[in-house]
C-alpha positions as CSV (number, residue, x, y, z in Angstrom):
1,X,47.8,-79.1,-17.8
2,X,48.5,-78.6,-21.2
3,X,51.3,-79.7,-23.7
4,X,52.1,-76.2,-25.0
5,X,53.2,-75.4,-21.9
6,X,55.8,-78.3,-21.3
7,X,53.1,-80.1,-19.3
8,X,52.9,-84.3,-19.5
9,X,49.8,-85.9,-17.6
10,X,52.0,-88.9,-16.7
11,X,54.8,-87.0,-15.4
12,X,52.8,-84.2,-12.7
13,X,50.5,-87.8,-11.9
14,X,54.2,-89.7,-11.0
15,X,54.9,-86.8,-8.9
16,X,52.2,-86.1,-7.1
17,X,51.5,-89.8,-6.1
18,X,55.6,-90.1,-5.6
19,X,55.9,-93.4,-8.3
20,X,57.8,-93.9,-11.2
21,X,55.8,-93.8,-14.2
22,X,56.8,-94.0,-17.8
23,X,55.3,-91.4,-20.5
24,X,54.7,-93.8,-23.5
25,X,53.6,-91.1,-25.4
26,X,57.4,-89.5,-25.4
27,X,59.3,-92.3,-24.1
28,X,60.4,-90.4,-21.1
29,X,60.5,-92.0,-17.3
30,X,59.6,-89.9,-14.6
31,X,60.6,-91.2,-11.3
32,X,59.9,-89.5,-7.9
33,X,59.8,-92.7,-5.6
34,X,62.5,-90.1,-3.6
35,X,59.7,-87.5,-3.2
36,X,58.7,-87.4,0.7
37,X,55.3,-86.0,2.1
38,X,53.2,-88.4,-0.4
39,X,50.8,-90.0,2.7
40,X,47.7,-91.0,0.5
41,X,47.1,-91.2,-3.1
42,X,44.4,-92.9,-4.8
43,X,42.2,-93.4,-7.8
44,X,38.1,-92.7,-8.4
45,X,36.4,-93.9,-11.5
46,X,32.6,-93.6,-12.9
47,X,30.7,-96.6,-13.0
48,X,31.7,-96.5,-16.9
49,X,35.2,-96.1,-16.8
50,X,37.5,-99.9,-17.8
51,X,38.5,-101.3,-14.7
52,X,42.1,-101.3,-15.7
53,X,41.9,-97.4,-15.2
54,X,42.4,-98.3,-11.7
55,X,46.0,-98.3,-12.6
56,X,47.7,-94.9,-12.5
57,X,50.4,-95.7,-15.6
58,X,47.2,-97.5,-17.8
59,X,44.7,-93.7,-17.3
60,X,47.4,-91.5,-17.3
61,X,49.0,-93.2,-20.9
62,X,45.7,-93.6,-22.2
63,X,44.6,-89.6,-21.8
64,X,48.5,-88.9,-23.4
65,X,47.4,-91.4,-26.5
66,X,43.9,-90.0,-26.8
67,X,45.5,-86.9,-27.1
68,X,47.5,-86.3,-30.7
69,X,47.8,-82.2,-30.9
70,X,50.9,-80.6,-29.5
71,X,49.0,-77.8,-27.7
72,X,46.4,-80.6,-26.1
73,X,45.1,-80.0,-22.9
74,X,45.6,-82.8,-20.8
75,X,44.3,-82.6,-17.6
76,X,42.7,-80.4,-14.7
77,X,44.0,-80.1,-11.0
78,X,42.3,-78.9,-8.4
79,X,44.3,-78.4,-5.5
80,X,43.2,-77.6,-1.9
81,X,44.3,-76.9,2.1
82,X,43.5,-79.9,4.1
83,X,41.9,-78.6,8.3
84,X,44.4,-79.4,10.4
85,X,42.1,-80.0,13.0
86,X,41.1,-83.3,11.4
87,X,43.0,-86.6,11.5
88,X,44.3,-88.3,8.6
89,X,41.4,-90.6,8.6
90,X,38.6,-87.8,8.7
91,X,40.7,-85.7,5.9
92,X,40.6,-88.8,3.3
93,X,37.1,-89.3,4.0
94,X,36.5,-85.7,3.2
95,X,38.4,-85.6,0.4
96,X,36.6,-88.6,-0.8
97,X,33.0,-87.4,-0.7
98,X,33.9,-84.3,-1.9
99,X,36.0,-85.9,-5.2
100,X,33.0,-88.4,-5.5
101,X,30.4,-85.8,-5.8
102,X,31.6,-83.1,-7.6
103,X,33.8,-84.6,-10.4
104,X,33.3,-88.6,-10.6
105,X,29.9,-88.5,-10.7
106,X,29.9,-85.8,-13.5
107,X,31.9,-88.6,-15.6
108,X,35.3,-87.4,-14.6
109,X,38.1,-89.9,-13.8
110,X,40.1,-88.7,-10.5
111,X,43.7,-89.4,-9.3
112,X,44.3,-87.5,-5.6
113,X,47.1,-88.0,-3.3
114,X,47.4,-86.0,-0.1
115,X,50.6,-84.6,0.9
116,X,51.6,-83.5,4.7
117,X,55.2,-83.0,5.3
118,X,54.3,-82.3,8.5
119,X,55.4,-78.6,8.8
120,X,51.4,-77.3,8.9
121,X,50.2,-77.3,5.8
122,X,48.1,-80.7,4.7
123,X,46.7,-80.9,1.1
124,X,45.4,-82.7,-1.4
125,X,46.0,-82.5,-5.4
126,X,43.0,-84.0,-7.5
127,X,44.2,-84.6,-11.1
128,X,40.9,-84.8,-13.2
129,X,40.3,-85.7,-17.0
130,X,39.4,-83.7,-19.8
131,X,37.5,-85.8,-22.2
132,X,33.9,-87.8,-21.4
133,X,33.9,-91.2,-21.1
134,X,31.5,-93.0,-23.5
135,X,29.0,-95.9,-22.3
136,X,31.4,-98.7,-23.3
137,X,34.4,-96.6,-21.8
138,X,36.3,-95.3,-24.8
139,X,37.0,-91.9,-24.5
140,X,34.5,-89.3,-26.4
141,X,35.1,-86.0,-28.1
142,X,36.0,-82.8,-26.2
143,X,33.8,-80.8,-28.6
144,X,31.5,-81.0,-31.3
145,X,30.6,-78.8,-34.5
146,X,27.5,-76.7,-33.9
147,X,25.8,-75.0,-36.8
148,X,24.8,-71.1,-36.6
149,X,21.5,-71.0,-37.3
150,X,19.1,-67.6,-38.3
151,X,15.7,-66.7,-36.4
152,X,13.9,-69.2,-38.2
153,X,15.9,-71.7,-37.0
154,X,17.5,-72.5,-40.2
155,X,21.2,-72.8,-40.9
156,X,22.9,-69.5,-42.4
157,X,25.2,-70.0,-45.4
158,X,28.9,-68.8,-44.8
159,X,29.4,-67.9,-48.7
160,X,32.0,-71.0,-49.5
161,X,29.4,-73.3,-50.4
162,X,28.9,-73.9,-46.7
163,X,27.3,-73.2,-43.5
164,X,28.9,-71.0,-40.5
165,X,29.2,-73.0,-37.4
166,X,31.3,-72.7,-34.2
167,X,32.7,-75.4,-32.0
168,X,30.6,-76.7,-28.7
169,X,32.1,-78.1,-26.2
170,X,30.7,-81.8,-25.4
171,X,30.6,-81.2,-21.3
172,X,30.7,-78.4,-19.0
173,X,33.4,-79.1,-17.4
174,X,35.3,-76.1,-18.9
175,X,33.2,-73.6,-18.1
176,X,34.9,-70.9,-15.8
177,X,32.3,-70.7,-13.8
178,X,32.5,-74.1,-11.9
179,X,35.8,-72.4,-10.6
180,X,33.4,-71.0,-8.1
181,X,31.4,-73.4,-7.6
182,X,34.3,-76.4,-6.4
183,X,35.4,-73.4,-4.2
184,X,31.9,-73.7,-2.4
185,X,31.5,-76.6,-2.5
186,X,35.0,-77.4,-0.8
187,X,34.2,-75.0,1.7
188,X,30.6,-76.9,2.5
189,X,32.1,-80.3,2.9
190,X,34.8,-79.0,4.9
191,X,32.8,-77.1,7.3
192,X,30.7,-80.2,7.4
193,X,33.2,-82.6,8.8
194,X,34.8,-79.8,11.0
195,X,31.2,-79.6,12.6
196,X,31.1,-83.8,12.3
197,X,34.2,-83.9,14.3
198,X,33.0,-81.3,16.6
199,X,35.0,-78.3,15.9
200,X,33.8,-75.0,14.4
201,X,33.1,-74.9,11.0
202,X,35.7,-71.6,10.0
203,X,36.3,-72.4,6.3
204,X,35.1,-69.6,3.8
205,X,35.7,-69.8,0.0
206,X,34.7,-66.2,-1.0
207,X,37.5,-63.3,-0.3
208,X,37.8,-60.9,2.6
209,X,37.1,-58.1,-0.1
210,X,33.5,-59.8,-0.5
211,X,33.2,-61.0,2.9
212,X,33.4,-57.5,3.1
213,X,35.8,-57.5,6.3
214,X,38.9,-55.2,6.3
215,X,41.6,-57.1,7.0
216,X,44.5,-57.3,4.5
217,X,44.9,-60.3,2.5
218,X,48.5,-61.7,2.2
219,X,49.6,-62.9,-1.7
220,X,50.5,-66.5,-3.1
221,X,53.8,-67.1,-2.6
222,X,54.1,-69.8,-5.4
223,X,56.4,-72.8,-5.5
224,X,59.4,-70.8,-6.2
225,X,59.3,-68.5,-3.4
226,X,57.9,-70.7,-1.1
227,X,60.4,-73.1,-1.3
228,X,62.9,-70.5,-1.1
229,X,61.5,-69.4,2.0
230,X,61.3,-72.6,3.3
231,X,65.2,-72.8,3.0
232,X,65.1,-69.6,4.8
233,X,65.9,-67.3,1.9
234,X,64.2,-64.2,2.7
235,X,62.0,-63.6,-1.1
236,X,60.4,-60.3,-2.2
237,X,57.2,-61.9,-1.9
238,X,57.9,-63.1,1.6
239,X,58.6,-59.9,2.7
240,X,55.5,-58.4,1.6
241,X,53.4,-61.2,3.5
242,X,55.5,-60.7,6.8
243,X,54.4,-57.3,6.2
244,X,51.1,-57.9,5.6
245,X,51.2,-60.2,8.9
246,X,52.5,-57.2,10.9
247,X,50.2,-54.7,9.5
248,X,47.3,-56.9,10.2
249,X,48.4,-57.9,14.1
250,X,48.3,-54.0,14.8
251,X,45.2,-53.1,13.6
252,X,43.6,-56.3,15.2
253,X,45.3,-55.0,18.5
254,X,43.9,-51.2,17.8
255,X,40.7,-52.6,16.9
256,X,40.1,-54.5,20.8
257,X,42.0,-51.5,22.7
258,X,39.5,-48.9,21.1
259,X,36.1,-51.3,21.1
260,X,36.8,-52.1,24.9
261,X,37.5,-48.9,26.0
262,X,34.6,-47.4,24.0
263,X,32.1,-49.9,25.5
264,X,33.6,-48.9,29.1
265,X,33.2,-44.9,28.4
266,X,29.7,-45.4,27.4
267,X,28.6,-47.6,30.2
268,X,30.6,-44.7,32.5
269,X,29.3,-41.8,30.7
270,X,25.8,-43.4,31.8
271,X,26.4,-43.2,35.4
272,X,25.8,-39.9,37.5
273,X,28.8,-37.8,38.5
274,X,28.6,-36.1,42.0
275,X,30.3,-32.7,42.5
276,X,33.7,-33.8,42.5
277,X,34.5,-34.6,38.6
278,X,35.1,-38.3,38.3
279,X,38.5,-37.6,36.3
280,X,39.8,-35.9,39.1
281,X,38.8,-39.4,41.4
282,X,40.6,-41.1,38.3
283,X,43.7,-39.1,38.0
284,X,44.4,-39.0,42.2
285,X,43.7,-43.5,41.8
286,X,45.8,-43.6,39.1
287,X,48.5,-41.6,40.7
288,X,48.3,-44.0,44.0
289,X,48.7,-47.3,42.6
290,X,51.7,-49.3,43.1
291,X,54.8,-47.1,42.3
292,X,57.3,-49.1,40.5
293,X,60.9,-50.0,42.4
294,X,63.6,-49.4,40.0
295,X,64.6,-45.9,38.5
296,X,63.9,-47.0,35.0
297,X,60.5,-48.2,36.2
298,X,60.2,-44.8,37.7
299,X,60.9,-42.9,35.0
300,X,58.3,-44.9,32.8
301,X,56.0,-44.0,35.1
302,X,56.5,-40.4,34.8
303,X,56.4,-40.5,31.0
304,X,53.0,-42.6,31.0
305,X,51.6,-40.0,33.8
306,X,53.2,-36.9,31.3
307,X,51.2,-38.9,28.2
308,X,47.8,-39.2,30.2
309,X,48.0,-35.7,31.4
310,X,48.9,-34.5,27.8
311,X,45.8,-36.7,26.4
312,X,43.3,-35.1,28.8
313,X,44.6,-31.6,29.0
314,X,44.9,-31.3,24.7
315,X,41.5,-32.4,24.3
316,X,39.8,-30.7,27.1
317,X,38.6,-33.7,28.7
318,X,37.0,-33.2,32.3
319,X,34.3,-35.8,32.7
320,X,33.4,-39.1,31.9
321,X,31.1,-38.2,29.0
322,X,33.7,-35.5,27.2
323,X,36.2,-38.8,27.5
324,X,33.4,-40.9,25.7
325,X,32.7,-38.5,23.2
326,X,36.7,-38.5,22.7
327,X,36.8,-42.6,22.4
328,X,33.7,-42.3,19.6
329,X,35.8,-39.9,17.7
330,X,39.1,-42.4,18.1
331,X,36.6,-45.2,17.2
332,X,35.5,-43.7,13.6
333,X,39.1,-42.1,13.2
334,X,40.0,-46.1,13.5
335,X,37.7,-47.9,10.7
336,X,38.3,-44.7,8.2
337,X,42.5,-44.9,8.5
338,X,42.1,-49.0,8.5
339,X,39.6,-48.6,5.2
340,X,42.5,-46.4,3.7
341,X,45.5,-48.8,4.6
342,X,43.8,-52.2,3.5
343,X,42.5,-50.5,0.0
344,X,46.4,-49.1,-0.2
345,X,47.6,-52.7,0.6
346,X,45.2,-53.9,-1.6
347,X,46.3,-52.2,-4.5
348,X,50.2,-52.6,-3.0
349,X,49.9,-56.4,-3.7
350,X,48.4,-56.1,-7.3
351,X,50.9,-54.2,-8.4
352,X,53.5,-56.0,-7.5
353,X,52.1,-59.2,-8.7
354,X,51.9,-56.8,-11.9
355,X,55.6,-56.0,-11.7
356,X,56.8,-60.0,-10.7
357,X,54.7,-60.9,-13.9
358,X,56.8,-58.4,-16.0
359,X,60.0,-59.6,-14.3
360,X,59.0,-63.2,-15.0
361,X,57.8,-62.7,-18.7
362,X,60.9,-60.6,-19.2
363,X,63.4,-63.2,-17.8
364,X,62.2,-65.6,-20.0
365,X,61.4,-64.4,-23.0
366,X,64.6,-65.1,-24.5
367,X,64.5,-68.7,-24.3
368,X,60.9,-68.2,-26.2
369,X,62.6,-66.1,-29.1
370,X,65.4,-69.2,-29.0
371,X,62.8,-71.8,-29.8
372,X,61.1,-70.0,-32.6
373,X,64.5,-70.0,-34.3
374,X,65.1,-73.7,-33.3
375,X,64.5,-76.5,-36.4
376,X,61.5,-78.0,-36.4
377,X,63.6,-81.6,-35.9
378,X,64.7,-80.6,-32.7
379,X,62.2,-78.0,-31.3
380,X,60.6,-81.0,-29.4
381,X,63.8,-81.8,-27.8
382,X,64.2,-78.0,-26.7
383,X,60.7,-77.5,-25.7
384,X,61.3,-80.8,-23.1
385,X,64.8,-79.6,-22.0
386,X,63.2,-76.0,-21.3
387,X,59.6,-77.0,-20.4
388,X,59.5,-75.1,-16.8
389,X,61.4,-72.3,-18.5
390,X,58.4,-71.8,-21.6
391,X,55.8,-72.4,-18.7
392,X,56.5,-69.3,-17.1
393,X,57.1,-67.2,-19.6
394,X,53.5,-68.5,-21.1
395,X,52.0,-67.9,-17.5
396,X,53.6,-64.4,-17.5
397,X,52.7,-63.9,-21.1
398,X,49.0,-64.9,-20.4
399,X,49.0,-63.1,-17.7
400,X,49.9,-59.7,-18.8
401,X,47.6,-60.5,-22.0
402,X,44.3,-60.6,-19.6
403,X,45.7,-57.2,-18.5
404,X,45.7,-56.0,-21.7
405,X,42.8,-57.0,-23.2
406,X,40.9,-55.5,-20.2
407,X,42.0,-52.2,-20.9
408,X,44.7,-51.9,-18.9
409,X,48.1,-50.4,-19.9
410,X,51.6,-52.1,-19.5
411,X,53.4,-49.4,-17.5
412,X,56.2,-51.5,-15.5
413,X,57.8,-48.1,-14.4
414,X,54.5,-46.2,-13.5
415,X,53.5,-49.5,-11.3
416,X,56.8,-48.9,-9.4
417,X,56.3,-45.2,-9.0
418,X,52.7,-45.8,-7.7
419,X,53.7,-48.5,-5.6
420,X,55.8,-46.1,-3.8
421,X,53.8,-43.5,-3.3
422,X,51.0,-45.7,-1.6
423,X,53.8,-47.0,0.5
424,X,54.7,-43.7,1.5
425,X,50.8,-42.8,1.9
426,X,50.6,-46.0,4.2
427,X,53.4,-45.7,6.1
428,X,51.6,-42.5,7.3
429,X,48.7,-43.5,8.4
430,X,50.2,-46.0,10.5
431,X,51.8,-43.6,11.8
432,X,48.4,-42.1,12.9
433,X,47.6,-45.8,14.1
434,X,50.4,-46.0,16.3
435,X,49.8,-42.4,17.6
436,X,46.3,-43.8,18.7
437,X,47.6,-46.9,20.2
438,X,49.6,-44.4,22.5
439,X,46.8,-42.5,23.7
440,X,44.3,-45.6,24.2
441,X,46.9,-46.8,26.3
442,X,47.2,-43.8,28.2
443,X,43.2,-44.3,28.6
444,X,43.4,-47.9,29.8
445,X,45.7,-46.6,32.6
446,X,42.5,-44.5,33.5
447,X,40.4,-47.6,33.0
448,X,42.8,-49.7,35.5
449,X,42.7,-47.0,38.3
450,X,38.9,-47.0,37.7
451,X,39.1,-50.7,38.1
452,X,41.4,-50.4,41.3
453,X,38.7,-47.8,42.7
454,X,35.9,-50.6,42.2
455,X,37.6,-52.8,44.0
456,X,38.9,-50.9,47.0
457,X,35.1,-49.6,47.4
458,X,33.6,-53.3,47.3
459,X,36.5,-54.3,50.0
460,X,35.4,-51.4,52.3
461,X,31.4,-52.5,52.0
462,X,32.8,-55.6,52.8
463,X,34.9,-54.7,56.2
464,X,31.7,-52.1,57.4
465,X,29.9,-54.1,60.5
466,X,26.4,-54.7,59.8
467,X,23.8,-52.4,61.5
């Protein structure tokens, strides 16, 4: 949380813990006593913090005081999904040892509040502070000048009469790399208190990518689009995750049809066929169980008998092994067109967090090209009447810069063209999905009059009189 992007300490602390607080280092009041879903909030301190930290207005003030610069950075939130499957007791315990042992012990003064509107989707914000706490509780410095020194050990002059140096930071607390380790460590003390409560423990930080599992992820909707959604205004972004959903229910389905069928094959392939072929036993069951009543249900049975018959006859499949061999083809055919759809989804969603950047950075660049031509008496003024309208342009503007500095071009237009053509791509191979789904479930019919056969031979052993 920074102040160059329109961000006040005081004023995200009032509304996450839904109180009225008042900013003393602007004069504004933010009050959002209204704000509903607020069903825990609460303050941890180091052994060494004053006492009167306890207070939310007294911390939050005192961090905006400490803090002179205009482009200070105020605070750090870390923000997490609370299991459902624990109570509200069990959730602020975890939240607890977890806040405790990861960021108050390290020095770092936390405010959290837990927020559950009750429409499935519990979480907790931690608000953390930026600058170390000295023994007797005064704040310290965020960073510290550190002198360059040669191989010798021995500082190296800068040519001004000086000595080269660089700034240090004081703690570690910046360093991106702890980004990965809160995410482990959240998922460890989650799954420990799923397990504590008996449940499984299902909570993984790393990504599917790394998990290295092929489903497709779905994208952050963020708090525009989410709440648009929630008002059941159908967003770009939304769309792409219903997609997503869809995409990822029929391979899941695709994936069970094939792996049971395959495993059923094998075990059959295994088993000895006498002189009559087994697919002709199959096809004469499958032809004599229950005949539907109505003409439609007729007729669906004609085009499901027409399917099988196609299925067999096209790939020249006459015994139980041929039909295995067939399934172990459909099986690798499977993982190779999912591989290709979830790297094309993949890429989909990139891009098009790409292009909503560039739509983002583009709406709101004007009202960054209005402030630099604002006074300097009233740029404060502006910069507090359009602080959520410079945030996003800086996110955007940040965003596109990492881009950028990686290598990678700006190309708005190109990431639309491209877009399309992998959706065109994709949107073929699921239409070699779905042609698979067809013939594994002309194959299960197979499977269900191999069933039927099973059981109409263990009824007659049963009815033969002993001898």
């Amino acid at each position: 949380m920074q102040r160059s992007k329109g961000r006040s300490a005081v004023a995200a602390a009032a509304y996450r813990s839904g109180t009225k607080l008042t900013n003393e280092w602007d004069g504004v009041t933010h009050d959002y006593t209204r704000k509903t879903g607020v069903v825990h909030s609460e303050i941890m301190l180091p052994a060494h913090a004053p006492p009167e930290f306890a207070d939310r207005s007294a911390l939050w003030n005192s961090v905006e005081q400490i803090e002179k610069a205009r482009d200070s950075q105020l605070a750090r939130e870390v923000e997490a999904a609370l299991p459902r499957e624990l109570t509200r007791e069990q959730q602020l315990a975890l939240v607890r040892a977890y806040v405790k042992d990861n960021f108050v012990d390290k020095g770092m003064c936390a405010d959290f509040a837990i927020h559950d509107k009750g429409t499935g989707n519990p979480h907790v914000h931690i608000m953390l502070t930026i600058r170390p706490l000295k023994e007797d509780g005064s704040w310290g410095a965020k960073c510290r000048k550190a002198y360059d020194l040669d191989e010798n050990g021995q500082r190296i002059p800068d040519g001004k009469g000086g000595w080269k140096n660089h700034r240090e930071d004081t703690t570690d607390w910046n360093d991106k790399g702890n980004v990965e380790i809160w995410r482990a460590a959240w998922a460890a003390y989650t799954n420990r208190a799923l397990e504590a409560a008996g449940r499984p423990a299902l909570v993984d930080h790393r990504s599917y990518k790394r998990r290295g599992i092929d489903k497709i992820p779905s994208i952050h909707l963020g708090p525009a689009a989410s709440q648009m959604e929630k008002r059941g205004i159908r967003t770009d972004k939304g769309e792409v995750n219903r997609q997503i959903a869809s995409d990822n229910k029929l391979l899941k389905e695709i994936k069970a049809r094939v792996t049971r069928l395959y495993n059923w094959t094998k075990a059959e392939a295994k088993k000895p066929e006498g002189k009559k072929s087994i697919m002709a036993d199959l096809w004469e069951a499958q032809q004599q169980l229950r005949q539907p009543a109505t003409r439609s249900g007729r007729i669906r049975a004609l085009q499901e008998n027409a399917a099988l018959f196609s299925f067999l006859q096209s790939n020249g499949i006459q015994s139980m092994e041929q039909l295995h061999e067939k399934l172990t083809e459909m099986n690798t055919q499977y993982y190779d067109l999912r591989g290709e759809i979830v790297k094309a989804e993949r890429r989909i969603a990139a891009l098009t967090e790409r292009g909503e950047m560039w739509t983002q950075y583009s709406q709101y660049r004007p009202v960054r090209k209005q402030l630099d031509r604002v006074k300097p008496e009233k740029r404060e003024l502006f910069e507090q009447r359009h602080s959520r309208e410079l945030a996003l342009y800086e996110a955007a503007a940040r965003y596109l810069k990492e881009r950028k500095d990686s290598g990678e071009e700006i190309t708005p237009k190109a990431w639309e063209r491209e877009i399309a053509k992998l959706t065109a791509a994709k949107d073929l191979k699921y239409m070699d999905m779905k042609a698979m789904r067809e013939e594994l479930k002309a194959v299960e019919r197979l499977k269900k009059a191999a069933d039927h056969l099973a059981k109409t031979e263990q009824s007659r052993k049963k009815e033969e009189p002993e001898l």
